[in-house]
C-alpha positions, 0 to 999 in steps of 0.5 A: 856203215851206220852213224851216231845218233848225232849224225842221224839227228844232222841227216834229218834236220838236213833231210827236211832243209832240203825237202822244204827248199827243194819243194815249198814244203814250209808251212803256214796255218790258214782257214780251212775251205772246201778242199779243191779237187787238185788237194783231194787228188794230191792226198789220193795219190800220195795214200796210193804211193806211200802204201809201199813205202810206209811199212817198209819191208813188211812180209817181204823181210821174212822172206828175205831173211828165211831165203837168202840169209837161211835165218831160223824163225825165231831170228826172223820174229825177233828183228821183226818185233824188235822193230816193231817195239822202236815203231811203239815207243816213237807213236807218240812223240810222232803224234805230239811232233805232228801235232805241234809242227806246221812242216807235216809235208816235209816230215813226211818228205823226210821220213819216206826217205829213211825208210826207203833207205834203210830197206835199200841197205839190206842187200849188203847186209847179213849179220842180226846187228846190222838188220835190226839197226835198219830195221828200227831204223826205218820203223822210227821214221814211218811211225810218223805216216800215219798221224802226218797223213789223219792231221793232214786230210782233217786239216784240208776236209774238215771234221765233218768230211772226214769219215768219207776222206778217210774212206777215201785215204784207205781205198787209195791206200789198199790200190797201191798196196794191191798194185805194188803187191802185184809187181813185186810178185811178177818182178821177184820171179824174174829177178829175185826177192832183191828187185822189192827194195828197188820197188820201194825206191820208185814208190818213195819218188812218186811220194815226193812228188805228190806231197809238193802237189798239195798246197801249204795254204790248204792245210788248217793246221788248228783243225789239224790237231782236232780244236775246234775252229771259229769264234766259239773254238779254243786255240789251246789244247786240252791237258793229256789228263783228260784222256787218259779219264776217257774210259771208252778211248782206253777200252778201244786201245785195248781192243786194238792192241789184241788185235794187232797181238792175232794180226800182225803175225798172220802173214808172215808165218803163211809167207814161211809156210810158202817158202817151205812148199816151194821157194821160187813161188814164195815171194810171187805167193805172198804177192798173191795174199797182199793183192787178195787181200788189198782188193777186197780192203778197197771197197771195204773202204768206201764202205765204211766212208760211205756209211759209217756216218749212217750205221755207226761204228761199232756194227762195223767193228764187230764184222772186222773183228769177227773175221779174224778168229775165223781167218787164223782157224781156217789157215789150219785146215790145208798147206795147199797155196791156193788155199792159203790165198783164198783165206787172205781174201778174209784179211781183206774185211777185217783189216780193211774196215778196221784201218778205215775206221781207226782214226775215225773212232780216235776223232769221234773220241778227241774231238775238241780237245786238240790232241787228236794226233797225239791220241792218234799216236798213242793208241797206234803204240798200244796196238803196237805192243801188239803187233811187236809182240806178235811175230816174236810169240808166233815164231816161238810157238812154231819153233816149238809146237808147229805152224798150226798150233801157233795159227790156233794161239793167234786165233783164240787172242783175236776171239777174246778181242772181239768179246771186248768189242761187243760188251765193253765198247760203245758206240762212238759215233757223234750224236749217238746216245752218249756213254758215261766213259766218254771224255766230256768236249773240253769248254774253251778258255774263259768259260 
């Protein structure tokens, strides 16, 4: 059923061949010029589309495992963090690859696909060997989304647009999440929790086919990787060293990865507590928490696209963080399902301007240096100890003291994630009064 790790290697370099002849998908660095409205509704509707595809199964394989496969929640925690820790440990390789390669549309062409293959396997599938190698499977290949999609809308925007293209990228985003969310739930109750995996399929299509929408020659892939570009900029990248003595950069991992610790596994113990109350209603339930908490993410989005450049980072990161002790407390107060669905209202705001304003931040921090996706990459490791971390130590915590108990844990490390911000986190905001942890812009070579 599954191949060596040769073969995988074969499958992949076959994979991107066929993606670059199939769809033009070989690039070529260019200058960077005011994106046309075709690029920018091609990266609006690739954001919209891979939305599904780009987390896998995410709350989905709870249900899955827990309804047709009776797994107890400590099985279904460990697959989850065991996938979660190969997503971690491929971040920053996948930044430095995404960095380094002028291919971004076909790594992502190629990554879509493994991912959406290895959900499709599942259905045949039952024993905790075969699950965890899909699973990682489809983590390894997704953990090249996110730095593909920053690198590709820096290199087409510019820097100086793209706090509101990124705004622009996580409103598409959370439509397509709300949208999937909503014909998961509506086809899972006539069919089964099976038809999501088909979903994902459909979505994947309509991946490809906006990525061959966007054109090679718009992508500046030296403004890519976050170098400066002009006659002052350095076309060589600044040595890994120099981040690392990024005092600020490190603290804002920190916050990130207890974040991720309190977050990740918030829903998918709901999806659980839904299963128990009632098991038909399960999936179209937690359909119902995705879309609450998607359509209050969009105009967080374009909030923080529309203002962030005005008011700031940190304001806003102080409310996204606030939200999530406050969220993890009230998930105790009733098992009632509308409940539980008016609470994943409040994951709306918090992750909403914290995915909005992630890669934000990393550029505020990198730019210059030419590692901007491969600090991208890093901190989406350290936040993902995290959330690895997170369904594992929920699951455990359930098994042994019960739903609200571990709610509660997971509350009071989202309290600690929040006093970080608000003492130790400056504000990073280009122009803003500068802090003594920041790492100094790089003098290009020569100076």
């Amino acid at each position: 059923m599954f191949t060596d790790n040769g073969e995988h290697r074969l499958c992949l370099i076959a994979g991107l061949a066929i993606a670059n002849h199939a769809f033009g998908l070989s690039e070529v660095s260019c200058l960077n010029t005011k994106p046309l409205p075709s690029q920018r509704r091609a990266l609006d509707w690739l954001n919209f589309f891979l939305a599904d595809v780009r987390d896998g199964l995410g709350p989905y394989l709870a249900i899955y495992l827990l309804a047709v496969h009776h797994w107890q929640p400590a099985e279904i925690g460990l697959v989850m963090s065991l996938a979660g820790i190969t997503a971690l440990l491929a971040q920053t390789p996948a930044g430095a690859l995404i960095d380094s390669t002028k291919a971004k549309r076909a790594v992502v062409v190629a990554a879509a696909l493994l991912v959406t293959g290895s959900c499709l396997l599942l259905p045949w599938l039952s024993s905790f060997a075969a699950v965890a190698i899909t699973q990682a499977v489809g983590a390894l290949a997704g953990s090249v989304f996110a730095p593909a999609i920053a690198a590709i809308s820096l290199g087409i925007s510019g820097p100086k647009a793209f706090t509101r293209r990124v705004g622009r990228n996580e409103t598409f985003n959370h439509a397509g999440n709300a949208c999937s969310a909503l014909l998961a739930g509506g086809l899972a109750y006539l069919f089964g929790p099976v038809v999501v995996f088909y979903l994902m399929a459909f979505m994947t299509v309509a991946s490809i086919v906006a990525v061959a929408q966007l054109d090679a020659a718009a992508i500046d892939h030296q403004l890519a990787r976050g170098l400066d570009h002009g006659p002052g900029g350095d076309d060589h990248p600044a040595g890994l060293k120099l981040l690392l003595h990024n005092r600020t950069l490190l603290v804002f991992a920190v916050c990130c990865a207890l974040f991720h610790l309190a977050n990740a596994a918030m829903l998918p113990l709901v999806s659980q507590k839904l299963s128990q109350i009632d098991l038909r209603l399960a999936t179209p339930l937690t359909s119902a928490c995705i879309v609450a908490a998607q359509l209050v993410m969009v105009p967080m989005a374009l909030l923080v696209g529309a203002k962030a450049e005005h008011w700031g980072r940190k304001p806003f990161l102080l409310a996204g963080f606030l939200i999530l002790p406050l969220r993890g407390v009230l998930y105790m107060v009733s098992d009632n399902p509308f409940w539980l669905v008016g609470v994943q209202l409040l994951d709306g705001i918090g992750a909403g301007i914290f995915g909005a304003l992630f890669p934000i931040v990393v550029k505020d921090l990198t730019e210059g240096t030419g590692r901007f996706n491969v600090s991208l990459g890093a901190l989406t490791t350290v936040f993902g100890v995290g959330a690895a971390l997170s369904p594992g130590i929920a699951g455990l915590v359930v098994q042994n003291a019960g739903y609200d108990t571990a709610f509660l844990t997971l509350a009071a490390i989202a309290g600690a994630a929040f006093i970080l911000v608000l003492v130790a986190l400056p504000e990073t905001l280009p122009g803003a009064s500068p802090s003594p942890s920041s790492t100094p812009k790089p003098k290009p070579a020569g100076h």
